[in-house]
C-alpha positions as CSV (number, residue, x, y, z in Angstrom):
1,X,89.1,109.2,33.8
2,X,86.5,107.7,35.8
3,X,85.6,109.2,39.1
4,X,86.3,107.3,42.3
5,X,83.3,105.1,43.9
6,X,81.4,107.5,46.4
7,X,81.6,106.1,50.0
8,X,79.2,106.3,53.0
9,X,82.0,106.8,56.4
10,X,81.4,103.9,58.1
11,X,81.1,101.6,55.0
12,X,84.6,103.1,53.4
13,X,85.5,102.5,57.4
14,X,85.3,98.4,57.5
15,X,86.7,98.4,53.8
16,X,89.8,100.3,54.9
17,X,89.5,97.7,57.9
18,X,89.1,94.8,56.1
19,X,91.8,95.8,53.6
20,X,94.8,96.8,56.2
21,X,93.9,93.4,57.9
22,X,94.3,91.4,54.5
23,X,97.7,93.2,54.2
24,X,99.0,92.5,58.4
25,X,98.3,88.9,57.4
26,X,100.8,88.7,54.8
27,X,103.1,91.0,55.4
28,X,104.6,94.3,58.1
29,X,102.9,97.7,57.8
30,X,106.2,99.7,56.6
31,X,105.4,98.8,53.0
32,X,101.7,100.3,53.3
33,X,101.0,103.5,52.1
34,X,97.9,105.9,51.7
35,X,97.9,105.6,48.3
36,X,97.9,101.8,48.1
37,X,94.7,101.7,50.3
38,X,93.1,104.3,48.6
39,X,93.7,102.4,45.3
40,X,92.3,99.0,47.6
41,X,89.1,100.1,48.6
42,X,88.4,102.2,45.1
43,X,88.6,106.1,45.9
44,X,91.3,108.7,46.2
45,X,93.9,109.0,48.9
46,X,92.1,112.6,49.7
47,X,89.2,110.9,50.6
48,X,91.0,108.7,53.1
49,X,92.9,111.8,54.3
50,X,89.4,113.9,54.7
51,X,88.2,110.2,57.1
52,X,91.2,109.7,59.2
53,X,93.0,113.6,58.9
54,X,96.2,111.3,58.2
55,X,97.5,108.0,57.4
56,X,99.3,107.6,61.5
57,X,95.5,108.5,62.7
58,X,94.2,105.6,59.9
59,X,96.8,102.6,61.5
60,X,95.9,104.4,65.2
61,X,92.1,103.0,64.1
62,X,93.7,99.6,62.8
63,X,95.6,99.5,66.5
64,X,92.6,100.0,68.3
65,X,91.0,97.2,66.8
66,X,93.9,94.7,67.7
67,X,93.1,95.9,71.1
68,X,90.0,94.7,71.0
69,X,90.8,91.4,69.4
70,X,93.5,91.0,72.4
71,X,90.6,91.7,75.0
72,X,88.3,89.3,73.5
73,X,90.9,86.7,73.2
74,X,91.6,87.6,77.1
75,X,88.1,87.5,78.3
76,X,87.5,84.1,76.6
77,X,89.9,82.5,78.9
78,X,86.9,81.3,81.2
79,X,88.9,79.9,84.9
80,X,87.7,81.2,88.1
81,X,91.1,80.0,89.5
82,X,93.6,82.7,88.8
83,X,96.8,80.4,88.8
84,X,95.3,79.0,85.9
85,X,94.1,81.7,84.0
86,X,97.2,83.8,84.8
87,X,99.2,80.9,83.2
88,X,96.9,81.0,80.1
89,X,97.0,84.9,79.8
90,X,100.7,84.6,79.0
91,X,100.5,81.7,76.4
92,X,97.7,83.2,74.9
93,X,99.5,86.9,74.6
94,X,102.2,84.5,72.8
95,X,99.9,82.9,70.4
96,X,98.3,86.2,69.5
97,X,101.3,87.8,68.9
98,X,103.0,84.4,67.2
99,X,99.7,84.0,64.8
100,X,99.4,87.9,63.6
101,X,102.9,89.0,64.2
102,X,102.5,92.0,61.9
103,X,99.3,93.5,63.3
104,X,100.6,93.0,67.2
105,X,104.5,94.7,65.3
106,X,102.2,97.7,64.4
107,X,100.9,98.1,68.3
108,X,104.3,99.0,69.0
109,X,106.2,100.2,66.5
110,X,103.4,102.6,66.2
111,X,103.4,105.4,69.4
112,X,99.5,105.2,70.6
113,X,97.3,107.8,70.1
114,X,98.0,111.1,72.6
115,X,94.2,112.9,72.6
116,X,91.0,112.9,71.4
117,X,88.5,109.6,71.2
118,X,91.1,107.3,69.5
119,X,93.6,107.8,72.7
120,X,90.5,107.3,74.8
121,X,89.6,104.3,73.2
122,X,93.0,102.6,73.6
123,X,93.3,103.7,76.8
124,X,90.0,102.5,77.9
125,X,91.2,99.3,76.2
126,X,94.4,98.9,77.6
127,X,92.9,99.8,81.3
128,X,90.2,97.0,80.6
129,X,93.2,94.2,80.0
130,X,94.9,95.6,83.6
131,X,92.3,95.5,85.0
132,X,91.7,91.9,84.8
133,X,95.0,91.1,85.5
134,X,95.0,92.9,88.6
135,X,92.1,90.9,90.0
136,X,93.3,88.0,89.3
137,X,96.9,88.8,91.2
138,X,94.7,89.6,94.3
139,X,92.4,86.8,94.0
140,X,95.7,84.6,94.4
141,X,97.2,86.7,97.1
142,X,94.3,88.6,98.8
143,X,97.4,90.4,101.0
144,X,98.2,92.8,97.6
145,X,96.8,96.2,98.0
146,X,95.7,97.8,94.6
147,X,99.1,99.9,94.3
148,X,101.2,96.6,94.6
149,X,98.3,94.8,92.4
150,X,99.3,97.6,89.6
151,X,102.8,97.6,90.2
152,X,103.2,93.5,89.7
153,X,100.4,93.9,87.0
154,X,102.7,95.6,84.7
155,X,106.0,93.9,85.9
156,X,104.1,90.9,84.9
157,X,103.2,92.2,81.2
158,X,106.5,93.5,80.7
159,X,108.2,90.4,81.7
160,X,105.6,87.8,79.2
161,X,106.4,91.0,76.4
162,X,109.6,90.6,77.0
163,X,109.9,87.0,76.4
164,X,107.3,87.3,73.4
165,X,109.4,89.9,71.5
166,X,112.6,88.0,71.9
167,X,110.6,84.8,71.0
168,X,109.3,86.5,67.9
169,X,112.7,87.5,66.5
170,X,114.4,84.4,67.6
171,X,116.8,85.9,70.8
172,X,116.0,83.8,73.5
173,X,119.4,81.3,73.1
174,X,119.7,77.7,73.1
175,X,119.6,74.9,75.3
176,X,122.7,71.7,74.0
177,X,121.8,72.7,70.8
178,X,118.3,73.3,70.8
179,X,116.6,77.0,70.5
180,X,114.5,77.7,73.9
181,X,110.8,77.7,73.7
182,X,109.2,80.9,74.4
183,X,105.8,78.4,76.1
184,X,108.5,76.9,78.6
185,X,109.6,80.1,79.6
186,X,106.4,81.9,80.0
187,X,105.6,78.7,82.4
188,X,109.1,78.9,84.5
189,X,108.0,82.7,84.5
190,X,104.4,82.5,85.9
191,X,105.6,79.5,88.3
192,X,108.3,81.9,89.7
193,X,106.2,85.2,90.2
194,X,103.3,83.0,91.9
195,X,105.3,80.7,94.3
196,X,106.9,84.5,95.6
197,X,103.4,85.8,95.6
198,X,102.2,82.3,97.4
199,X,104.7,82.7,100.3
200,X,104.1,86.5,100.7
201,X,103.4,87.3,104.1
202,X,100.5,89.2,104.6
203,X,100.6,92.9,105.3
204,X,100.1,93.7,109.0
């Protein structure tokens, strides 16, 4: 029997990469296995254990670069008015998730790492994305402090994920026949949370 192809780390790495992406875009990650990767890139499934210590660690690398993606998507919404770009943030988290559904399924199906560099990475990611948000909330309404910032940051992402996930598997009901459009909801969404935050008084 021939022996598998010896790999350099970082090159087996972007081939594992490269071949779970190729896989998200066709298809969930519940049919993926170890041993079907390790047969993808060309070398045995102990060599993929000895890189990643196990296959959760392996998609916990594949999550932490659909973090990235959703960051660069993010920052490449270029507005210096928040309204704006708040109301492109959630149509763009629904495009992201609408165009690779699987890979965005796997970012939470999946719990996140808990320690070592791959949970600081994700979290460093994931702080990065609030971050943003947050400033843009108190550009609009200078009167948030950072605690309320936070606090309507993440009511904010859980309301658009809300509406995604439910958009995704088709929940969201229908209008005199017609099925409700997850776009026309993130707009009456974003129009409702920034007219409240418009006619906020400010802190005295």
């Amino acid at each position: 029997m021939a022996r598998p192809r010896q790999h350099a780390p970082d090159a087996l790495h972007a081939q594992v990469m490269h071949a779970c992406d190729e896989w998200l875009a066709e298809q969930p990650v519940h049919g993926l296995s170890l041993r079907a990767l390790a047969r993808e890139v060309g070398c045995a499934p102990s060599t993929l254990l000895k890189l990643y210590g196990s296959f959760n660690n392996l998609l916990q690398h594949v999550n932490v670069e659909t973090l990235a993606r959703l960051q660069h998507t993010i920052t490449s919404l270029i507005d210096d008015d928040p309204e704006p770009w708040l109301r492109s943030l959630a149509r763009a988290y629904w495009r992201f998730a609408e165009q690779d559904c699987y890979r965005w399924q796997l970012l939470f199906d999946y719990p996140l790492a808990q320690e070592g560099e791959l949970d600081q990475r994700q979290s460093d990611l994931i702080e990065a994305l609030f971050t943003q948000v947050e400033a843009s909330l108190k550009s609009y309404q200078p009167a948030l402090d950072d605690l309320e910032a936070r606090r309507l940051g993440r009511t904010l992402w859980g309301s658009v994920h809300g509406l995604v996930q439910l958009g995704l598997n088709e929940r969201l009901g229908y209008w005199q026949g017609q099925q409700l459009k997850v776009d026309e909801l993130l707009d009456q969404l974003m129009s409702t949370i920034l007219a409240g935050l418009r006619h906020r008084e400010a802190a005295t």
